[in-house]
N, C-alpha and C positions, 0 to 999 in steps of 0.2 A: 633835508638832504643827508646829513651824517643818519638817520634813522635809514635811508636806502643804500645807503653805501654798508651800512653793517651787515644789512643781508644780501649776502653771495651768492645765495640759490637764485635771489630775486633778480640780482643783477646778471646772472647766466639768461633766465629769460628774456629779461630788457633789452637783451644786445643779440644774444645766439638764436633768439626765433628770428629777429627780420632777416640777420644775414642769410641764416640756411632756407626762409621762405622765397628771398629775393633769386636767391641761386636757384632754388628748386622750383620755382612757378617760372623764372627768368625763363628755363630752360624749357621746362615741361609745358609750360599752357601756350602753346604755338599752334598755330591751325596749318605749319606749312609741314611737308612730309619731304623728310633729306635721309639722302645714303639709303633707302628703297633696293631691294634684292630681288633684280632683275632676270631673265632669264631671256637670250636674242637666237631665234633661227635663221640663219641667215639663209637662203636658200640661192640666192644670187650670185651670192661671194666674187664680187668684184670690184670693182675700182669704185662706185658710186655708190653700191650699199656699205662699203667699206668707210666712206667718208660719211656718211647718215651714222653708221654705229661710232662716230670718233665723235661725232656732236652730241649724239647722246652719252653718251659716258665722259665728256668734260663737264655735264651739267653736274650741280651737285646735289641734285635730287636721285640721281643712279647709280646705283653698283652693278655692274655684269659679275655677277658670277656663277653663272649656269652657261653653256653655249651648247644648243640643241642642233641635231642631226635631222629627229623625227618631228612629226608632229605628235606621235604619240606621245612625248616625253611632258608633251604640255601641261595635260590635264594629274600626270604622275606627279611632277616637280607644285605643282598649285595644291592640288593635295595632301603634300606631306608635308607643306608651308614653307617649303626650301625657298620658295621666290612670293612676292606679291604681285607680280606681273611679267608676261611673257610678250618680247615683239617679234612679229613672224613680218620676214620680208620677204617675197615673192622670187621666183626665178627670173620674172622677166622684169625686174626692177629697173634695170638700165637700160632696156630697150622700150620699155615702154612709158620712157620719160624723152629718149631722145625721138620716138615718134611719134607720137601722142601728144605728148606734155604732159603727160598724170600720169600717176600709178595710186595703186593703195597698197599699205600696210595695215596688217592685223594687229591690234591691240586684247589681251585677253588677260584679265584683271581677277583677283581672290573679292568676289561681291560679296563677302559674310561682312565685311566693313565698308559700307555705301559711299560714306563720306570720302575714305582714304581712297576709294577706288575711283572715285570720280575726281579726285586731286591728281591722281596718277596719273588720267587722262589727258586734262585738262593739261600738265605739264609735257604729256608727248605730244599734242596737239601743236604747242606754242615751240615745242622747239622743232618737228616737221616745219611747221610754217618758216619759221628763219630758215632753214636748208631750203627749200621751197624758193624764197625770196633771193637769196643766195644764187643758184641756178638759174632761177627768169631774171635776174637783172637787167640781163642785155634784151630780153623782151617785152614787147610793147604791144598790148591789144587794142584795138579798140571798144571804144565805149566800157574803159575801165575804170571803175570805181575805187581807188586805194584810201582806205582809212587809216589817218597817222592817231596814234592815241600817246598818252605822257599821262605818268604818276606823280602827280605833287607831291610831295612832301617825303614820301615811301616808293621813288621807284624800285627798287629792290623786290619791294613786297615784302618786309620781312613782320615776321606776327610778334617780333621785340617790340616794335614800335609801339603796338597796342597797348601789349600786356604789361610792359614794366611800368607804366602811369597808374594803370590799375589797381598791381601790384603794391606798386608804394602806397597806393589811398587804401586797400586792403587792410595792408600790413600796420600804419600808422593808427587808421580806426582801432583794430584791435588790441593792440598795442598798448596805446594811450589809454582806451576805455577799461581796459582790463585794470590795469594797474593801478588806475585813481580810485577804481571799484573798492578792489582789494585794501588798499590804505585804509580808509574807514572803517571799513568790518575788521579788518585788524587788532586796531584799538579797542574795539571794542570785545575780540574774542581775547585781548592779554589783559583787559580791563584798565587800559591806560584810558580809558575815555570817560571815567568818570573826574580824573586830574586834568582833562582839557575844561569840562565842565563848570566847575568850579573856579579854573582860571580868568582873568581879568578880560580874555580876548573872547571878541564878538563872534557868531558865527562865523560870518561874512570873512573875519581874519583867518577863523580854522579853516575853512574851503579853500579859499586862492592860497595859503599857504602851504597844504596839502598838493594844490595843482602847479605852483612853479615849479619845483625841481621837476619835477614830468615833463614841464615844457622848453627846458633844457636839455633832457633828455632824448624829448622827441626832435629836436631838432639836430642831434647829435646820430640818432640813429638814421634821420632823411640825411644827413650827411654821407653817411657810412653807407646808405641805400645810393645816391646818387652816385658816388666815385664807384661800388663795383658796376651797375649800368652803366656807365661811360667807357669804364676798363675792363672789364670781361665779357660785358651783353653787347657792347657797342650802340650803345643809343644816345646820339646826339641833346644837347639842350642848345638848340638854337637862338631861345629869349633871352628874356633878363637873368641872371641865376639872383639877383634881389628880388625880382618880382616873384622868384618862385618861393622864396625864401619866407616871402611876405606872405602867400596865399598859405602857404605850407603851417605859418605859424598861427593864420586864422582858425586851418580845421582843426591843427594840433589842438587847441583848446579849446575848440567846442567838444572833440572828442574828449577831451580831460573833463568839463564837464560835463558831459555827459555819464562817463565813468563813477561822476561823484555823486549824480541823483540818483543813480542805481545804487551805490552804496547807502544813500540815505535811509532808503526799504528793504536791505537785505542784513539779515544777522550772521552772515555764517560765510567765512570764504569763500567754499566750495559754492553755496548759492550762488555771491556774485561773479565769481569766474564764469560758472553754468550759463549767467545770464548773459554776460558782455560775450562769451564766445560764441554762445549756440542761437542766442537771441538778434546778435549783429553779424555775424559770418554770411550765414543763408541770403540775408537783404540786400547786404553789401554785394556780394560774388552776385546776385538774381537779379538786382534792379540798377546796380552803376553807371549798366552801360558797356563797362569792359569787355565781359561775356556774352552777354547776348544784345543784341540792339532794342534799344527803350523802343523804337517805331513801330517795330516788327508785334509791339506787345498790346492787348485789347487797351483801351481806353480807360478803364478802373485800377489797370495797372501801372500804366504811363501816370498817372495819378499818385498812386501810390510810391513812385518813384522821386517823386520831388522831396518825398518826404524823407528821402535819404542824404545824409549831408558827404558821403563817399562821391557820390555823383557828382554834386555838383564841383568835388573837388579835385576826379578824374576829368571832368572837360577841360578844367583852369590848366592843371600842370601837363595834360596835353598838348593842348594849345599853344603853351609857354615853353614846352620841350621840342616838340616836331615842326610844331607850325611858325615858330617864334611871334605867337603873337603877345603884343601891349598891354598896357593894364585897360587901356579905353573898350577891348573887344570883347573883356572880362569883368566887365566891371559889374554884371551882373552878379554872376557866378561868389565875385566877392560878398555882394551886398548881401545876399541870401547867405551864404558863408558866417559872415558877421551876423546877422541875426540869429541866427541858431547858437553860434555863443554866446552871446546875450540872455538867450531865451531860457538855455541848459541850465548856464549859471545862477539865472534869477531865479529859475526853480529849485534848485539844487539847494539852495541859500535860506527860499521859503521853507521849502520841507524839512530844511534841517533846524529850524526853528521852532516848527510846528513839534517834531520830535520831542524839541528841547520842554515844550511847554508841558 
C-alpha cells in the first residue's frame, strides 16, 4: 500500500480515469437523441397546428430553430446541416381533423445517419400519437382495438439505465486488471524482485498481497463510480447497496487476479498495460452485453461470451440497480463470478511458481 500511495502518477490513474470515463461514457454512450435542430413549416398557422408545435417543442428531444415559409427551404436548411429534420404541416390541418378525423404531416429527416433518423421519427410519431389521443378523447369507435403498453423498470427510456452498469463493469475490469498487471513487472523492471525472491514469503503471500490494496481500492473507486451515477447521471439503485457491494467485490478480484496472471508472462510494463487494455477493452465493450445484445449474436459467439467475467458482472449490478433484484435471482451470476476468482488466482499462483522454479 505505501509502495501505491508513493506513486502519484499511478494514483492520478487509479482514480482520474474512472471518474472522467464514468462522465464521459455516462453521457456519451446513450442510444437516445435530445435537443435535435429541428426546422417546422407550418403552413396551417392556426389554433390546432399551433398547439401540435407547443407538444413538440416541450419534448425534450426538439429544438425549433429554423421556422420555414417555403418548402424550398427544406431541402437548403438539411443540406447545410443547419437542422436534422424538418416537420411540414399542411394548410388544411384543422379542417381536416375536425372532418375527417385525420390529417397527415410530413416528416423529412438528414438519412446520412440511419439510425438517428429513424429515432427522429420514431419520437415524432409517439408524440403525434399523444396529441392524436389528446383530441379523440371524447371519441368512441367502434370495434376499437386500444393497446395500453408500461415500461418496467425504465419508463422514461433513458439509455443511463443501461450504460452506467456497463460502464462501472468496463471501468473496474480495466482498472483492476491493469494495475495488478503492472505491480509485478514493476519489480521486476527496478529489480526489487530478486529481494521478494529470496524472502521468507511464499508465492501465494506475494500475490494476494500485491492484490489487497487494489481491492480497497477498487472498491473505493465503485464508490466514487456509484455516488456520481446517483448525483449527476441519476440512475437509481433500487437493491441492496450490500449486495452490490458484495458482487462488486467478487469481480473486483477476479479482475485483480487476473491482472496478476498476466503479469506473471509479461516482462515489461508497456507489455502488460498493451495487454490488459487492448486485449480486455474490445471483449469487455463486444461481448457484456451492454453494447450490443448477446441474443442477437451467432452461437459461437454467445459462447464466447460466457467466457467473459464483465458480463456476467453487468447482469448482477443491473439487476441489483434497476430491477432491485435479491441475491436468490443472482445467484448464478455470483457463482460463475466466484469461480473465475478462484480460477485466476490458482493460476496466477501456479505460474508464478513455475517462474520461480
Amino acid at each position: 500500500m505505501l509502495h501505491i500511495l508513493r506513486d502519484r502518477r499511478t494514483l492520478l490513474v487509479i482514480f482520474g480515469m474512472p471518474i472522467a470515463q464514468i462522465l464521459i461514457f455516462g453521457f456519451a454512450l446513450s442510444n437516445e437523441v435530445k435537443n435535435t435542430r429541428i426546422g417546422i413549416l407550418d403552413m396551417a398557422r392556426d389554433e390546432q397546428s399551433a398547439r401540435y408545435i407547443q407538444q413538440i417543442e416541450e419534448s425534450e428531444y426538439f429544438e425549433t430553430t429554423h421556422e420555414l415559409s417555403t418548402t424550398k427551404e427544406i431541402d437548403q436548411l438539411l443540406r447545410a446541416g443547419k437542422v436534422q429534420m424538418v416537420l411540414a404541416i399542411p394548410s388544411t390541418f384543422s379542417e381536416d381533423l375536425a372532418h375527417s378525423r385525420q390529417t397527415q404531416v410530413q416528416v423529412v429527416t438528414d438519412g446520412t445517419n440511419p439510425n438517428v433518423a429513424t429515432t427522429l421519427e420514431n419520437y415524432t410519431a409517439n408524440i403525434t400519437r399523444d396529441f392524436q389521443q389528446t383530441l379523440m378523447s371524447a371519441t368512441e369507435l367502434p370495434y376499437t382495438i386500444k393497446v395500453s403498453t408500461r415500461m418496467l423498470y425504465n419508463p422514461q427510456m433513458k439509455g443511463e439505465y443501461n450504460f452506467v452498469p456497463g460502464v462501472i463493469a468496463l471501468v473496474l475490469m480495466l482498472i483492476c486488471t491493469m494495475m495488478t498487471s503492472v505491480s509485478i513487472v514493476k519489480e521486476k523492471e527496478l529489480g526489487n524482485m530478486e529481494i521478494l525472491l529470496v524472502s521468507p514469503m511464499n508465492p501465494l503471500t506475494i500475490v494476494v498481497s500485491k492484490a489487497i490494496p487494489y481491492i480497497f481500492m477498487g472498491l473505493l473507486i465503485l464508490t466514487i463510480i456509484l455516488v456520481l451515477s446517483v448525483t449527476i447521471l441519476h440512475v437509481p439503485i433500487h437493491g441492496s447497496l450490500l449486495l452490490l457491494y458484495v458482487v462488486s467485490l467478487i469481480f473486483i478480484f477476479s479482475a485483480l487476479a487476473l491482472g496478476l496472471l498476466i503479469s506473471s508472462f509479461t516482462n515489461s510494463q508497456q507489455m502488460a498495460m498493451m495487454i490488459s487494455l487492448m486485449g480486455l477493452l474490445l471483449p469487455t465493450v463486444m461481448f457484456s452485453g451492454f453494447m450490443f445484445p448477446i441474443e442477437s449474436m451467432p452461437w459461437p459467439l454467445q459462447l464466447i461470451s460466457n467466457l467473459i467475467p464483465a458480463k456476467w458482472y453487468f447482469y448482477s449490478i443491473q439487476g441489483i440497480m434497476i430491477k432491485g433484484l435479491g441475491i436468490g435471482a443472482i445467484i448464478k451470476e455470483i457463482a460463475i463470478l466466484t469461480f473465475f476468482a478462484i480460477f485466476f488466482i490458482g493460476l496466477s499462483v501456479k505460474k508464478f511458481q513455475i517462474r520461480l522454479a
